[in-house]
N, C-alpha and C positions, 0 to 999 in steps of 0.2 A: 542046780542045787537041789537038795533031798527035800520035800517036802515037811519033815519033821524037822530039820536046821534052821528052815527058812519058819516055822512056826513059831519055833523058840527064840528065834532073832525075833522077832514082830513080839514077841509075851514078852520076854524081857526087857524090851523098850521099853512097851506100856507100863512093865511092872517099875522100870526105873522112874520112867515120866512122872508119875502117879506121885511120889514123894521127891523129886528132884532139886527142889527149893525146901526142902525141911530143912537139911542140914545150915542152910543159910540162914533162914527162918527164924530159927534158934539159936545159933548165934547171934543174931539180933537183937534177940527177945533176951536170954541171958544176959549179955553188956549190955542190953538198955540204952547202946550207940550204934550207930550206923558208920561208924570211921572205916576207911580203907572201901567203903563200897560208893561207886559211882552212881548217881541218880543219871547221870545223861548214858553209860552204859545202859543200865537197866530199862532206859526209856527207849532208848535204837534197839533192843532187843523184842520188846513189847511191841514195838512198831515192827519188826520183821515177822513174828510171829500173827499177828494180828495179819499183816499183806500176805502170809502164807494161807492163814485159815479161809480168807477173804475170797484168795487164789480157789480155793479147793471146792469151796462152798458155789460160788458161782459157776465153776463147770461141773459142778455134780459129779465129782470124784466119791468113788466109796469111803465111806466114815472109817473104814480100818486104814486109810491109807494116812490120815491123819487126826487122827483120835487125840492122839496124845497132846496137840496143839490146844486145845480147849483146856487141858489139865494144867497144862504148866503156864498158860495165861492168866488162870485163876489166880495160880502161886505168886503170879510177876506180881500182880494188883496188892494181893495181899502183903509181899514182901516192898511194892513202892510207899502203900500206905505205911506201913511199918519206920519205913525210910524218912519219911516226911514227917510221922510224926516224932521221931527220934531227935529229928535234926531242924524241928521248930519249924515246918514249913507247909504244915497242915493246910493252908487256904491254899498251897498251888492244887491239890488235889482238885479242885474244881476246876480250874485249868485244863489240866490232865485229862478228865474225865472229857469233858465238851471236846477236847481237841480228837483225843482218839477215838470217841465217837463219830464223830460230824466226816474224820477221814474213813472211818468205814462205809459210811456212803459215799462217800463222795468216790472211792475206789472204783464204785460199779457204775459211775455216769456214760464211760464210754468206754469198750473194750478195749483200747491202746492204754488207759490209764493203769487198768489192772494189771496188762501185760505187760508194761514198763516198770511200772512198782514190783511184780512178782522177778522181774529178771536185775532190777536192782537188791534182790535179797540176800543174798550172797556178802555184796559189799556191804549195807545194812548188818549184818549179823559180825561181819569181820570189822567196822566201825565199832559194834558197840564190845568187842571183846579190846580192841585198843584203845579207846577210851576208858576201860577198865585198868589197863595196864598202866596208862598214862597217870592214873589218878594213886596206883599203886605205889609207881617211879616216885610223883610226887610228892605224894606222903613219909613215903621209906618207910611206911608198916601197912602190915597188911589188914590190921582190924580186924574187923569181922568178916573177912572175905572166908568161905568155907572150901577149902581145898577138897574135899569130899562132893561137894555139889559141880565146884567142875571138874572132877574125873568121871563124876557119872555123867555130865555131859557128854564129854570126850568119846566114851563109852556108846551115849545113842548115835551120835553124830559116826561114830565105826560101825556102829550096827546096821544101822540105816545103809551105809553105803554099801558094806558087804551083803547083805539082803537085796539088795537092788540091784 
C-alpha cells in the first residue's frame, strides 16, 4: 500500500477516534436518559479496550499503533459516568472504578494472563456489541443509541483492517 493511503488511513482513525462518543455523548446529555444504551455493553467494551491498551503498553508497541485507545477510553468513562448518573446508579461508579483498575494490574502479574485476555478480545468486543443489541431487541427502541457513533466505528474497525 502507498505510503500516503496508509497515512491517511492511520489520520483519519485518529481524527474519527478523537470525537467517536460525542455523537452518543450528546444524545445523552440532550434527553437527560440513558434508554436504549447498555451499561453491560459499554462495560465489555471498556474492558476490551482497556485489555488492548494493557496489550500494547506492556510489549512496548509504538504509541501510533494505538493512540487512539487512550481517547476513546476517556469517552467510554465519561459516557459510563453519564450512564449511571442518568439512570440513578451513581454509587456503582466506585465499583466500576476499583474493578477496572485492580484488573489492570492484575493483567501484567503473569505473561499467559495478558496473552489470554488480549486473545479473548475479539470475543470481548463482539459480546459487548450483542449485548448492545440484546438490550436494543428488548426495549424495541433505540433511545439514545447514536447511529452516527457506530458508523464511525464501523468505519475505524474497516480502516484498521484495510491499513493493516
Amino acid at each position: 500500500m502507498a505510503p500516503p493511503l496508509l497515512d491517511l488511513a492511520h489520520w483519519s482513525t485518529w481524527a474519527v477516534c478523537a470525537v467517536i462518543k460525542l455523537p452518543q455523548l450528546a444524545a445523552v446529555l440532550a434527553a437527560r436518559s440513558a434508554r436504549g444504551v447498555s451499561v453491560g455493553s459499554l462495560l465489555l467494551e471498556l474492558a476490551g479496550f482497556l485489555v488492548f491498551l494493557r496489550y500494547q503498553v506492556y510489549y512496548g508497541y509504538p504509541l501510533q499503533t494505538y493512540l487512539e485507545y487512550p481517547i476513546i477510553i476517556a469517552q467510554d468513562i465519561v459516557l459510563l459516568l453519564f450512564i449511571l448518573r442518568f439512570s440513578g446508579n451513581m454509587k456503582r461508579a466506585l465499583f466500576y472504578a476499583v474493578t477496572f483498575w485492580g484488573g489492570w494490574y492484575m493483567l501484567t502479574l503473569r505473561k499467559w494472563i495478558i496473552d489470554l485476555a488480549m486473545n479473548l478480545c475479539t470475543l470481548i468486543s463482539a459480546a459487548s456489541k450483542l449485548a448492545q443489541l440484546r438490550c436494543l431487541w428488548q426495549t424495541k427502541d433505540s433511545g439514545q443509541v447514536s447511529a452516527l457513533t457506530w458508523s464511525m466505528s464501523a468505519y475505524t474497525c474497516a480502516s484498521k483492517l484495510w491499513a493493516t
